[in-house]
N, C-alpha and C positions, 0 to 999 in steps of 0.2 A: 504494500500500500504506500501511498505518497507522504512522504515526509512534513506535510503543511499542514497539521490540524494546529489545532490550539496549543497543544502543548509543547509546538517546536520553538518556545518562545523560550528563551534563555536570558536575554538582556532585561530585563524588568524594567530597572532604574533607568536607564537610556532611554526608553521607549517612552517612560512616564515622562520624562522633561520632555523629548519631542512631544508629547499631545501636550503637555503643558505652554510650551513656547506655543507651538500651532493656536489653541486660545487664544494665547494675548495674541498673537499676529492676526485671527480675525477678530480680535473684540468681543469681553465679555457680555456686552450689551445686547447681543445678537449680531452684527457683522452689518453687513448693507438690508438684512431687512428681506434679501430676496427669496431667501432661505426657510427653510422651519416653518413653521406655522404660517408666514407670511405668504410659504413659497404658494405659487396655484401650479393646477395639473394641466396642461394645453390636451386639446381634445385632438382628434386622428387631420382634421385640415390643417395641422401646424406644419405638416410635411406634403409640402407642394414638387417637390423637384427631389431626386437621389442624394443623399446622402450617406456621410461615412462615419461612426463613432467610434470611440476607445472602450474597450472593455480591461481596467486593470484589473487581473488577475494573481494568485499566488500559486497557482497548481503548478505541478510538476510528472513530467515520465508521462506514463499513459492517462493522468486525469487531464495534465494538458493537452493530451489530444483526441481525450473526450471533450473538450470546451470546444476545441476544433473542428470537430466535427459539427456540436449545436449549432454553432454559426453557418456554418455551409449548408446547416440543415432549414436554416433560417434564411436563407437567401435564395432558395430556392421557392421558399412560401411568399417571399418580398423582397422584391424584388428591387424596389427604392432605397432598400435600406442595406447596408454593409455594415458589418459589426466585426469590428479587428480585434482581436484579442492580441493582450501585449501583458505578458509575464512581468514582475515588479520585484522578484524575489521573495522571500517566504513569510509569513505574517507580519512579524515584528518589518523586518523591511519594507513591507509595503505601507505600513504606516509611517514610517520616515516618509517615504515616497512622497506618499500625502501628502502629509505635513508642508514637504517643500513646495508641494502645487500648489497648496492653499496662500501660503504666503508669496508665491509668487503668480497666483491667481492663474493658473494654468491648471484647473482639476479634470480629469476625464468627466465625459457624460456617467459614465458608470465603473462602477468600484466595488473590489471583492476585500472584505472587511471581518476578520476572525470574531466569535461572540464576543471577546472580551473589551475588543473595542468600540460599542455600541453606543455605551455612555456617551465616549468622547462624539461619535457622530452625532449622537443627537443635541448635545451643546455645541457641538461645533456650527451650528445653524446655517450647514452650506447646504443642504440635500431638499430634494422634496419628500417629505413624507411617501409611502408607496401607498398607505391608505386615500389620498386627493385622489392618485390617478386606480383606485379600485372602485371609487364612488363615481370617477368620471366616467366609468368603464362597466359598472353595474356588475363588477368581479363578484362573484360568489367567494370570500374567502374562507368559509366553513367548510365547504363541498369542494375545497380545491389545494385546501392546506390543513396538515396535519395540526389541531389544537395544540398538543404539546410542543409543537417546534414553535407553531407561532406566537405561541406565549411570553417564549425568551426576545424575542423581537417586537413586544406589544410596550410601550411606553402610554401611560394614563390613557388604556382601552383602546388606543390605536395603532395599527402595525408601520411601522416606519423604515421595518426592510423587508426584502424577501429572502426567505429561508432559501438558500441555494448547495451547499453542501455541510447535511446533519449528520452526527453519529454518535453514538449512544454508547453507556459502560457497559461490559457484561465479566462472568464469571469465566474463563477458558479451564476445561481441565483435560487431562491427560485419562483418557477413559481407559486406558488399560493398566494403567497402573492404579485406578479407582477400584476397578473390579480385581484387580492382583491383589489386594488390600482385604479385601471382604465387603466392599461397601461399594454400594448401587450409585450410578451416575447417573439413571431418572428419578434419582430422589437426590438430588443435590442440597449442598451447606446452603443453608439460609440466612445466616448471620453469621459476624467476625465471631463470636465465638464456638460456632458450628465450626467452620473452617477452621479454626486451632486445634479443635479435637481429631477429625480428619487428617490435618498438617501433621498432628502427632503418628499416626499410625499410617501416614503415607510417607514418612522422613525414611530413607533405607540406609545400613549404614554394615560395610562390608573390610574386615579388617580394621578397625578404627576410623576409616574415612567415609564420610557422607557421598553416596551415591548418587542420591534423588533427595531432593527435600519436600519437604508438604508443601512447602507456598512459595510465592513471590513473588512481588510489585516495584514497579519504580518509585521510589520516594518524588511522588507528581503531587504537587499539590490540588489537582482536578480530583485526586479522589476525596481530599478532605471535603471538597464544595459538593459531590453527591451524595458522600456519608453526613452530611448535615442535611442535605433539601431528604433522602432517606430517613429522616429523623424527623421531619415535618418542621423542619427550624428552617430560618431564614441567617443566611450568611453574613450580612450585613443588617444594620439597622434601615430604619423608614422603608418598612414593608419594602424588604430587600432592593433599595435603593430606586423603589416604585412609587412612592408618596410623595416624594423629595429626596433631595442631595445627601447618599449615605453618609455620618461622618465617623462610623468605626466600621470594623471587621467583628465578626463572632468568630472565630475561626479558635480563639485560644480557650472556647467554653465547648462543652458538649462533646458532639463527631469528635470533631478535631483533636483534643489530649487522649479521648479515648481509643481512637485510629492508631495513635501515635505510643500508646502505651502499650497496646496488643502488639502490634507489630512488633517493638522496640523488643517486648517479653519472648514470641517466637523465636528472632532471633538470636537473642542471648541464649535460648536453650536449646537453639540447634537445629529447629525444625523448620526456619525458612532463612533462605540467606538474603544479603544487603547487596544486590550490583546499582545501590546509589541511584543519583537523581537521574542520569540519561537514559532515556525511553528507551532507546533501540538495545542498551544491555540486558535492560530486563527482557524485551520481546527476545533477542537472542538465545537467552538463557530459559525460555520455556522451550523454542524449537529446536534444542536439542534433546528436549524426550528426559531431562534430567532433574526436573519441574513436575510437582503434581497438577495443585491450581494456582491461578494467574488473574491479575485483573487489568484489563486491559477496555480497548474502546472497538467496539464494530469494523471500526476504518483497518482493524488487524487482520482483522479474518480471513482476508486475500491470504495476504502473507505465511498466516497460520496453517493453511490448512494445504498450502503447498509443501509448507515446510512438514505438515504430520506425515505424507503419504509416503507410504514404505515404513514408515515410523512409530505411529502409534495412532491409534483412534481420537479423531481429536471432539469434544463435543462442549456447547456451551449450557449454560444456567443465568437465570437475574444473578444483575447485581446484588452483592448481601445488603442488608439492615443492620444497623449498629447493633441495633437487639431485638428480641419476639415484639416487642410491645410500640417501636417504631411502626409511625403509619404514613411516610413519607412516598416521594417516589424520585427518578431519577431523572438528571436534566439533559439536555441535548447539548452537543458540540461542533465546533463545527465556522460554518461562515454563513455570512449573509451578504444580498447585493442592495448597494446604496445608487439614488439616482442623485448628480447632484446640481443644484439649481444656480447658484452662484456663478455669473458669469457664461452661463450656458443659454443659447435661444430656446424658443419655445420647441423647434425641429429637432433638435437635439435630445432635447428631454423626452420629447414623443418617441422619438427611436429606441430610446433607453427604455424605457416603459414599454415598449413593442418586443423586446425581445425578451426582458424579462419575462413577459405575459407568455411566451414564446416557450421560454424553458422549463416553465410552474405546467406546464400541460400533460397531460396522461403518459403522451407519446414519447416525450423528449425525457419526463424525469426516469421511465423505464430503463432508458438507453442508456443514459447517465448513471443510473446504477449499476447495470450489469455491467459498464463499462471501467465503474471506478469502487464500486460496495457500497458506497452512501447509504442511507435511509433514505429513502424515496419520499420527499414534501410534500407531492400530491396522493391523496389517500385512494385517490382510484390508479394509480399504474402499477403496474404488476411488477414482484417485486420477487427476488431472488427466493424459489422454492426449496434451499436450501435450509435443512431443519436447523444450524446453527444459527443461521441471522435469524430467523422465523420466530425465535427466542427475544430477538433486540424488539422486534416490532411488535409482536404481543406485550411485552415490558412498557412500550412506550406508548401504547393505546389502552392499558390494564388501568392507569392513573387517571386521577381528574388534575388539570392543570391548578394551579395552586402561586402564591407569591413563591413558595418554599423551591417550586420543583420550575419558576421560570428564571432562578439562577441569579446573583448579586448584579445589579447596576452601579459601577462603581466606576470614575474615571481615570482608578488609578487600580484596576484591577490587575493590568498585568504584572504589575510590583506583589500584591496583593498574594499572585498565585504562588511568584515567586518566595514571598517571604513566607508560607504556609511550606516550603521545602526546604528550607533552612530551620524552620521549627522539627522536620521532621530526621532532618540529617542530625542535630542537634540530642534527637529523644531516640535516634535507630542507632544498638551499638554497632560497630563495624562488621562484626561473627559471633560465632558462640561462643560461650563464657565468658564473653567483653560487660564491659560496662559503657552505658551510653554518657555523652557529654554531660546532657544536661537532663532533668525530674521531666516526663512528659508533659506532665500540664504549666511548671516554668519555659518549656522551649517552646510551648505553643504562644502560652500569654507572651513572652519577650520579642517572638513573631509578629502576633498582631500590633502590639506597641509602638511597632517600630515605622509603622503606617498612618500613623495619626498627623505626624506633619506632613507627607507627602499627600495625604487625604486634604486637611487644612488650606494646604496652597493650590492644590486643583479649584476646589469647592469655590476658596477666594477670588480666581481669576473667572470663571461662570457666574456668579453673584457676590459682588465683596460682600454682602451680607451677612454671608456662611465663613467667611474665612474668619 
């Protein structure tokens, strides 16, 4: 699978001054006005003559030539319009990108924008709303977008992007070494502490050295944020940064120390190891079969399940619940497309809105799945009858969307993720019989702490009010 979801974000604090500079460079006032709530939606006569727009993109490998494809597939249906896709490099890069177009007033018509950057778009007040041009357009988005995606993209009851590539946490386990154990793979762990006892009795250890361990995850801080919306808690405060301008993190109460504690304990005692914060260690280290269970995001599955054959059975399960008594559910990941209005004609912004419309269709999200794994947005395209994903999409239509499960609005989230893995590097010892740095529930509180000014000076520059 492709390297661009959300969690290839590595620079937190970089990223956060760019959206921060980016603000003050268009004005926390709202900017020119032309934007946000001010922006309007131009109706289908905005586009009199051919034209050509930018699609900045972050995909890579074969999803960039699934985006490739949409457009040729879209040029052929319309023929007035050309839609260039133009790669930007990978989340956090493409927000730089941004940034620099914004302040140099050069933005594309359309832009591909990771969830955590959502915040920033919607105070950036350069976009139109995509809800103007769903009312101009009498879009069904009930009948045409999955609820729970759209949720994470809904700002005060109106969607402001379109969901364009989603994917969802699930449980991966190693089904033969499940059943080599004693224990059934269609009755899977349903909580962190189901999965310890299973970790226990799936750890194998031949000659004094550990073989296979019971578990393993990357110290990502995305799992703390769906071990809390899974706990029916909100990440952030003001109704998860939905009522108004978050000014903390939850991240050091609840899920969070407790995620941080189990885990920390497993591997002190042996039965799941630490390969640390980078993603691809951890996915590595399950597709060598030396791994029981994994937690991981949809977008793997590709990968997985090339990597099981000849290898082992590979099969999924939900995400866990911190505990039985958790009534949460889990959140979507991923990206969404921004149209943006600032300095762009009306013809332009029609084109943008034309092809998103374009891609949110039955036909196009199918292709785009089987092309790339995604969760498919629209609820009628048919969608990989593979019983492992089959799992993600029952998971993400079982829930009713909720503040909890539509994920923190935070303008400084990508620090945010990043400092929830520091708390977790912090409370995970290195291996077994180590001792961790620091008490789980001090590494997490010292975590979120440490976001209260970079939260402060976001908030300040969107409304000095709040700073």
């Amino acid at each position: 699978m492709a390297l661009s979801r959300s969690r290839r974000m590595r620079g937190g604090l970089a990223v956060t001054a760019a959206l921060s500079l980016a603000l003050a460079g268009c004005g926390g006032d709202g900017g020119s006005g032309e934007g946000g709530e001010a922006a309007t939606a131009p109706g289908p006569d905005a586009i009199t003559e051919p034209i050509e727009i930018e699609f900045w993109h972050s995909m890579k490998e074969k999803n960039e030539l699934a985006i490739k494809a949409m457009a040729d597939d879209f040029k052929k249906v319309n023929d007035k319009i050309t839609v260039k896709p133009v790669f930007k490099g990978d989340y956090d890069q493409m927000v730089v990108a941004y940034k620099q177009a914004v302040q140099q007033e050069a933005t594309p018509p359309l832009v591909q924008i990771y969830d955590i950057g959502s915040r920033f778009m919607y105070d950036s007040q350069q976009v139109v709303p995509m809800y103007k041009f769903m009312e101009q357009d009498k879009f069904d988005q009930n009948a045409n977008i999955e609820p729970n995606i759209a949720s994470y993209y809904t700002i005060k009851n109106k969607l402001w992007s379109m969901p364009f590539n989603s994917s969802a946490p699930l449980l991966y386990m190693n089904a033969d070494a499940v059943k080599k154990a004693g224990l059934d793979p269609d009755k899977p762990p349903a909580t962190l502490d189901e999965i310890g006892e299973w970790a226990k009795k799936l750890t194998v250890e031949e000659g004094g050295t550990v073989t296979q361990y019971g578990f393993n995850a990357a110290l990502y801080g995305w799992f703390v944020e769906q071990l809390t919306a899974q706990d029916n808690a909100e990440y952030c405060d003001n109704g998860n940064g939905r009522n108004g301008l978050a000014t903390k993190v939850n991240s050091g109460t609840g899920a969070g120390p407790k995620f941080a504690q189990w885990l920390g304990d497993l591997v002190k005692e042996g039965y799941a190891t630490n390969t640390g914060r980078p993603t691809d260690q951890a996915q590595n280290a399950f597709k060598t079969g030396t791994i029981a269970l994994h937690l991981e995001s949809t977008s793997a599955l590709g990968g997985y399940t090339e990597a099981a054959k000849g290898k082992f059975e590979l099969k999924t399960a939900p995400f866990p619940k911190p505990s039985a008594t958790s009534s949460g559910g889990t959140i979507i990941g991923g990206a969404s497309m921004w149209i943006n209005a600032v300095g762009h004609t009306d013809a332009e912004k029609r084109a943008a809105w034309e092809f998103v419309k374009f891609s949110n269709t039955p036909e196009q999200q199918a292709k785009w799945h089987a092309a790339t794994g995604y969760v498919p947005v629209n609820p009628q395209a048919k969608s990989n009858d593979d019983p492992n994903f089959q799992v993600a999409v029952t998971q993400l239509r079982a829930q009713q969307p909720s503040a909890a499960t539509s994920g923190c609005l935070l303008g400084v989230m990508p620090e945010a993720r990043k400092a929830a893995e520091v708390g977790l590097e912090q409370a995970v010892p290195a291996g077994a019989g180590q001792e961790p740095k620091t008490s789980a529930g001090q590494a997490m509180q010292n975590a979120a702490a440490t976001l209260q000014t970079p939260i402060q000076k976001y908030n300040a520059n969107v409304d000095p009010a709040e700073g």
